[in-house]
N, C-alpha and C positions, 0 to 999 in steps of 0.2 A: 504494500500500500504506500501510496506515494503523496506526501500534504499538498495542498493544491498550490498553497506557495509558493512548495519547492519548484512544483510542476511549469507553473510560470517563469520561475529565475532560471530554469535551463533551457525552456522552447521559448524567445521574445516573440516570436512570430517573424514573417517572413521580409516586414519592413521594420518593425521593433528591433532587430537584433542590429539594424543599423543606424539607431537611436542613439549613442553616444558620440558617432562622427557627425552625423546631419543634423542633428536638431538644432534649429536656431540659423540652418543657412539653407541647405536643402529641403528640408520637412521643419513645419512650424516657423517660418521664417517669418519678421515684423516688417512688413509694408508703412510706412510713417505718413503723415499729412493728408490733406485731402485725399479723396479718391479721384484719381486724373490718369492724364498718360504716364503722367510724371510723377513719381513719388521716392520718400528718402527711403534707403534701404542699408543698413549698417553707416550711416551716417552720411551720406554721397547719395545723390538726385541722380536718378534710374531712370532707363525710359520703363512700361510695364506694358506688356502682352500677357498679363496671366489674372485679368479681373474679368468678368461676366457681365460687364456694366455695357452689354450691348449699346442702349439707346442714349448713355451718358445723363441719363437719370439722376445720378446720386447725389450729384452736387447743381444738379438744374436749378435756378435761383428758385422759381416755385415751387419745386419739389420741398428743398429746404424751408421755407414759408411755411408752407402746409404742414411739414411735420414737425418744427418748430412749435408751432400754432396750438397743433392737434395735444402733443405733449403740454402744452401750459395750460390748455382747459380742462385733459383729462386726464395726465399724469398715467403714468405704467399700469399703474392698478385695473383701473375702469376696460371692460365692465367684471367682476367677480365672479366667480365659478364657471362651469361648463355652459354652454347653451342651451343645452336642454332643462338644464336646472334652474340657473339664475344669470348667467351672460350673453341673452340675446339683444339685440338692439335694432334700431331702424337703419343704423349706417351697415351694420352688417348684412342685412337683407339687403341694401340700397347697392352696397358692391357686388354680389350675387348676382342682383337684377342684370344690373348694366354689362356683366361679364356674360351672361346668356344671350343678351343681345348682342354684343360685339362677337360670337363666337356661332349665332344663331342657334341656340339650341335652348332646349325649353324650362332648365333648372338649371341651379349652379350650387355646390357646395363651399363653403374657404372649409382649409385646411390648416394646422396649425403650422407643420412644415410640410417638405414636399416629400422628402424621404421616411417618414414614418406615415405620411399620409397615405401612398399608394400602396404603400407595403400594407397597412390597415385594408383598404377601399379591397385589394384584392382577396383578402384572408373573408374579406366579407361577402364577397358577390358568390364565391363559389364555396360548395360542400363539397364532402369528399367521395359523392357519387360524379361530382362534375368532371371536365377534362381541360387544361389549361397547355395550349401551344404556343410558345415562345422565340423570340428571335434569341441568336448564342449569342450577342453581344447587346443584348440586354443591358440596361443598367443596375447599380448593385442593389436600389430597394428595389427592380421589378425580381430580380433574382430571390433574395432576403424573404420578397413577399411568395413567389414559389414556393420556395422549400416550407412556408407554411401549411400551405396545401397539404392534405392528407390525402387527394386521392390522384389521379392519374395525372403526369404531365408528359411533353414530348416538345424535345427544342429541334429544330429545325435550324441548320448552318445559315448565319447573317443574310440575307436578303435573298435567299435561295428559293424563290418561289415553287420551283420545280418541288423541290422536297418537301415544302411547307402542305405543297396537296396532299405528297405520302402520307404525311404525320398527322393532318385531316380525314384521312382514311380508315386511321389506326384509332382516331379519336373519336368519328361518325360509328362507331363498331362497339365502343364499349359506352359512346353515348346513350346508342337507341338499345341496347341490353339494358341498362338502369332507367332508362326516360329521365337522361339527363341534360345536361348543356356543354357547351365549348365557348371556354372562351381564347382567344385568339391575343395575344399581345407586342406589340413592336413600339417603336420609336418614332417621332416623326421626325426631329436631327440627332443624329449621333453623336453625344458629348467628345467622344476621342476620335472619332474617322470624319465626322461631318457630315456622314453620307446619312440621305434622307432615308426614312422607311420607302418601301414599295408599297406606301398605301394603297395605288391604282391598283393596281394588280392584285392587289389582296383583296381589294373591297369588289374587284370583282368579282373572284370565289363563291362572294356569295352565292351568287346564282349554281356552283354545282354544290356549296356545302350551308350546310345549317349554322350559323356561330355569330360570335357578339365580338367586335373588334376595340378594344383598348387600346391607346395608344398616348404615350409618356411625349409629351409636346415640348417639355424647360425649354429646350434650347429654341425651339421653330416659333414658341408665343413670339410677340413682336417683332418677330424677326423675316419672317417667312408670309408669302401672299401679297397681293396689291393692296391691302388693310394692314398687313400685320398679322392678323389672327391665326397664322400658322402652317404647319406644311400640310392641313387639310384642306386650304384654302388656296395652298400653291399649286397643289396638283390636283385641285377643283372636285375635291372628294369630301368636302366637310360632313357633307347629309352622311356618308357610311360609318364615320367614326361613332362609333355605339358611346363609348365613356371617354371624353377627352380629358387629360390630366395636362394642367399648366401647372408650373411656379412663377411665384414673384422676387426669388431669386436671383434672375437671370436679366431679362428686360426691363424688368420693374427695379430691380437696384434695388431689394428690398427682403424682406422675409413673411413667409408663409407660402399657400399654394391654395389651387381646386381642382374641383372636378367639376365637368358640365354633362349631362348627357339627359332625357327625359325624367318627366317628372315622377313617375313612378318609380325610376332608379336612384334619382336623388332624396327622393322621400324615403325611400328605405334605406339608403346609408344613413340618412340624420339619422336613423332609429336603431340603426346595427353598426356601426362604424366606431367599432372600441375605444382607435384613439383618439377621437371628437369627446364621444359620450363623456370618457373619464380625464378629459382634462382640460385644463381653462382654457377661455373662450380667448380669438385673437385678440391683442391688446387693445384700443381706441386707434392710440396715433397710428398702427401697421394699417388699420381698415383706413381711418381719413387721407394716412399720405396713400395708401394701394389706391383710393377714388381717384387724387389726383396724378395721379399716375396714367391709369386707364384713361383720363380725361386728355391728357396728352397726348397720348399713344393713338388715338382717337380722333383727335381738333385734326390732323394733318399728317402725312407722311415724311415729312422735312427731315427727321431725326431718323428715322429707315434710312430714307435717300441717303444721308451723309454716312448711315453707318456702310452702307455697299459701296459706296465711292472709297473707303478705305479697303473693304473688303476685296473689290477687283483689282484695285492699283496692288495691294499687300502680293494675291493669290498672282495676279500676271505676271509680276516681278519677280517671283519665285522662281517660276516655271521659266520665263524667261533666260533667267540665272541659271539653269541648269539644276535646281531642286526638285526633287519627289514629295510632292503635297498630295500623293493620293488621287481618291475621287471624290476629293470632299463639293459639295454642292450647295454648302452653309455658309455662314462665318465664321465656326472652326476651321483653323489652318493648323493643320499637323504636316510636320516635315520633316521627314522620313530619312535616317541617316543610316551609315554599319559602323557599328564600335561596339566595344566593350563597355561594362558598368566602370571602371578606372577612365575608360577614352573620355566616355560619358560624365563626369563627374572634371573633368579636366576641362572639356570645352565648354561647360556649363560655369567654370570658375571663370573661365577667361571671357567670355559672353559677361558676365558679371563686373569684372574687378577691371576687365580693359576696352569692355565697350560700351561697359554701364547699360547693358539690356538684360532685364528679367526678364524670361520664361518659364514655364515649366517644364523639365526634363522628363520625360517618361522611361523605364527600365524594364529588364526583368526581374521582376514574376510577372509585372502589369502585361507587358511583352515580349517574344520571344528572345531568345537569347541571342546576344548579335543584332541585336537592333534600337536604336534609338529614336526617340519621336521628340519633336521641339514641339510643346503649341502652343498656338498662337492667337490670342484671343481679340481681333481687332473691334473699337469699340467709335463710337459718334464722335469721340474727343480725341479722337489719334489726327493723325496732321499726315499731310502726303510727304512733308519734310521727313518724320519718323518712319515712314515706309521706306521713303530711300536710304537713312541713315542704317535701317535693320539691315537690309538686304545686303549694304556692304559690309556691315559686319559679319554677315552670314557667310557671303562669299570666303572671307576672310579665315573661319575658323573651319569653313570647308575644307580647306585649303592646307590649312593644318593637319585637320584630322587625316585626309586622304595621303598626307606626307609621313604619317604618324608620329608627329610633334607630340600629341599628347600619349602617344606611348611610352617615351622617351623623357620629357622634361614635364615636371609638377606645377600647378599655377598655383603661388602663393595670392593668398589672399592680405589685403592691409589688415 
């Protein structure tokens, strides 16, 4: 028998046990000052590719107004308890509202976060006579909320429609033995590749299979379609998405999420959706600054336009350069290198300490071994200045890595 202490202090897990060299530079690192392109990072002004501040939201003078505002009339606290108990209110319904109609659909849930929210919304819609098919690169609460399932699931390899039939086959089979359901679930952007779900194609399925399509939106809300309202709107499929899940993490520069889909399925998560039920309701200032948010996002496209005028200049000039960005078809820019976790770690110091560009490095376990991913988060407040500035930096430590400088010599950090 082994104490679990123990059991902890010998396994840290698979990025913990690299917790006493990273912390504080690679993993949990302090981003300082406003949120912008710009920010201090170990005391020296960085440019930043690695905030979600798509629509440059965070520091929008109204935004800060509004949540200023919101905070000084009703402070953290308001409203008290759960919603169903004692924290509902009319600003809560009123964001609801206005998020079903910018999304067209007939009900809206908030959420408290986005990660425990879907992971919830899912544990809820289906029992364990149901059958849940998922994409493999799913995100980690649609996964999380999987393995709650107790009864049958089947993944189907990343947007492989072809397969996705088989696994609909296998799921139509043990469906109609129980008289049960399928549900179906994918992505509409892909946090690490970019690449959209194959909604179209999925939603057209319908017609040979029986099933309710889910689909996890964070990154495609605001981002995605002639509105904003998402990659159901981009590939003009909004009517088949059964349950749309957004956050206000992403576009909205913000915290919490939803869900939208008819109202008999949003009536019944208010009344089955555990992590709603059993805990407090969103705070005030999140619901009034989320209104103004959606009111922006809303008044005009100005703040999309500017964010894709970065995103095409950033993604062209890649590709141009000679970089591997994938098939991303978003505003994630992932850029696709070969090295080692040492290579990796070496051109990621020197990205840092001599070209004052923060990204995020991706590795393995996240990735295979032997490969690295730069991404790259471009945002309404980047400047076409910073896109050119990156890309010769890029060039730069490309240039390096393929000479195997960072095989060889260590980039000290100040």
């Amino acid at each position: 028998m082994n104490d679990l202490f123990d059991k902890i202090a010998q396994n840290r897990g698979p990025l913990g046990m690299h917790a006493k060299d990273a912390h504080g530079y690679f993993m949990f690192p302090k981003l300082e000052g406003e949120i912008s392109n710009r920010m201090v990072f170990r005391g020296k002004e960085r440019l930043i590719w690695s905030l979600n501040n798509y629509l440059g939201l965070a520091n929008h003078p109204e935004v800060r107004e509004a949540d200023a505002q919101a905070a000084k009339d009703w402070g953290l606290a308001a409203p008290m308890g759960s919603r169903m108990m004692s924290g509902n209110t009319r600003l809560h319904e009123e964001l609801e509202a206005n998020l079903s109609n910018y999304l067209k659909k007939e009900d809206t849930i908030l959420l408290n976060f986005g990660y425990q929210g879907i992971l919830s919304a899912i544990d809820a819609l289906v029992d364990r006579h149901d059958v849940i098919v998922y994409d493999s690169e799913s995100h980690a609460c649609i996964i999380d909320g999987v393995r709650l399932h107790m009864g049958k699931r089947f993944v189907y390899p990343h947007n492989d429609i072809d397969n996705l039939k088989v696994q609909l086959v296998r799921a139509e089979k043990i469906a109609k033995a129980n008289n049960s359901g399928i549900l179906v679930i994918t992505e509409g952007v892909f946090g690490m590749s970019g690449n959209m779900g194959r909604l179209k194609e999925i939603v057209e399925l319908k017609n040979q299979f029986n099933f309710r399509l889910m689909v996890d939106d964070a990154h495609g809300f605001g981002t995605m379609g002639p509105t904003g309202a998402g990659a159901g709107e981009e590939q003009d499929v909004q009517d088949g998405i059964d349950i749309y899940f957004g956050t206000f993490a992403k576009a909205m520069a913000s915290i919490g999420a939803f869900i939208s889909s008819n109202e008999n399925v949003i009536e019944f998560l208010r009344y089955n959706m555990r992590s709603q039920i059993f805990a407090k309701s969103l705070p005030m200032p999140l619901v009034v600054g989320a209104l103004k948010r959606l009111e922006l996002i809303q008044k005009n496209t100005e703040l999309k336009d500017k964010l894709w005028t970065i995103v095409n200049a950033l993604q062209n000039g890649l590709v141009e350069a000679g970089f591997n960005i994938g098939s991303t078809e978003a505003c994630v820019t992932p850029v696709y290198l070969n090295g080692t976790i040492p290579e990796a770690t070496n051109l990621i110091l020197d990205l840092r300490e001599n070209f004052d560009i923060f990204c995020s490095g991706v590795v393995y376990p996240v990735v295979p071994k032997g490969i690295i991913i730069l991404r790259l988060i471009p945002t309404a407040v980047h400047t076409l200045k910073d896109v050119e500035e990156t890309i010769h930096a890029f060039r730069s430590i490309k240039g390096k890595l393929d000479s195997g400088v960072y095989r060889t010599e260590k980039i000290v950090t100040a």
